[in-house]
N, C-alpha and C positions, 0 to 999 in steps of 0.2 A: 460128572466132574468131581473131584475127590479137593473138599475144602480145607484150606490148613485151620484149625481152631485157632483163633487167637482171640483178644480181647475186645478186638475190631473185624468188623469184616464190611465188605464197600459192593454192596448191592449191585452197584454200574454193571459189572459181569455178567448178569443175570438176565435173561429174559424176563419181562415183565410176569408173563403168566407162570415162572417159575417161583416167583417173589416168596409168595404161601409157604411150599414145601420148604423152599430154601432157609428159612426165617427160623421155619417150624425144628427141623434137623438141626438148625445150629442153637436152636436155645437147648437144646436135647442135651447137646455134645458138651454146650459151653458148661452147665449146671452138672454132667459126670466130670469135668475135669476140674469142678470146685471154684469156675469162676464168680464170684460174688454182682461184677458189673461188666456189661459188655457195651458196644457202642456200635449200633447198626445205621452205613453211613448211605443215605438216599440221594444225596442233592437236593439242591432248590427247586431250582425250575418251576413251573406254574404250582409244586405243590402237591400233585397226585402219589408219587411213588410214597409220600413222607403221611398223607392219608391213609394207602394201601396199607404201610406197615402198623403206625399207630392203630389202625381199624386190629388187627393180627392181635396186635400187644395187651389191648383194652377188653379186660377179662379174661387174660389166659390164665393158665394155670400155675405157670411157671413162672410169673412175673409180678412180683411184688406193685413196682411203678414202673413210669417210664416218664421223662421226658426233655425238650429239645435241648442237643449239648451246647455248653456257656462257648460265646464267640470262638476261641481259643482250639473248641473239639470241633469246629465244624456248625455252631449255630444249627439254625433249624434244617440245616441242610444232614444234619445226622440226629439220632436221637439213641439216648441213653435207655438202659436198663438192666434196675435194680432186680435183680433173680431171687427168686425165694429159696431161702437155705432148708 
């Protein structure tokens, strides 16, 4: 499935066990097209999807920081991050 890049992208689409790849590809993409912050949108819910990702984010390579967007982006129901330039 061919993802548009933008500065958001809403995980719901995805199959769980695709989450990884999905994640991984789009910090790839977002960090060639010069985005500086992106906003990876998981849901609430018990909590697991917004684990999975954070688990992803917490030491990569490509990520500076991360974390849960202010009420307004979605609360901890999405979480931010800052990309390393």
């Amino acid at each position: 499935m061919a993802v548009p890049i933008e500065d958001s992208l809403d995980l719901h689409a995805f199959a769980p066990r695709d989450i990884p790849s999905v994640v991984e590809s789009y910090l790839e993409e977002a960090l060639k097209r010069d985005f500086a912050e992106v906003r990876l949108v998981h849901g609430k819910g018990k909590g697991v999807q917004r684990a999975v990702v954070q688990g992803l984010l917490d030491g990569h390579p490509l990520v500076q920081r991360f974390f849960d967007a202010p009420a307004e982006r979605g609360g901890w129901g999405a979480t931010v991050v800052i990309l390393r330039r």
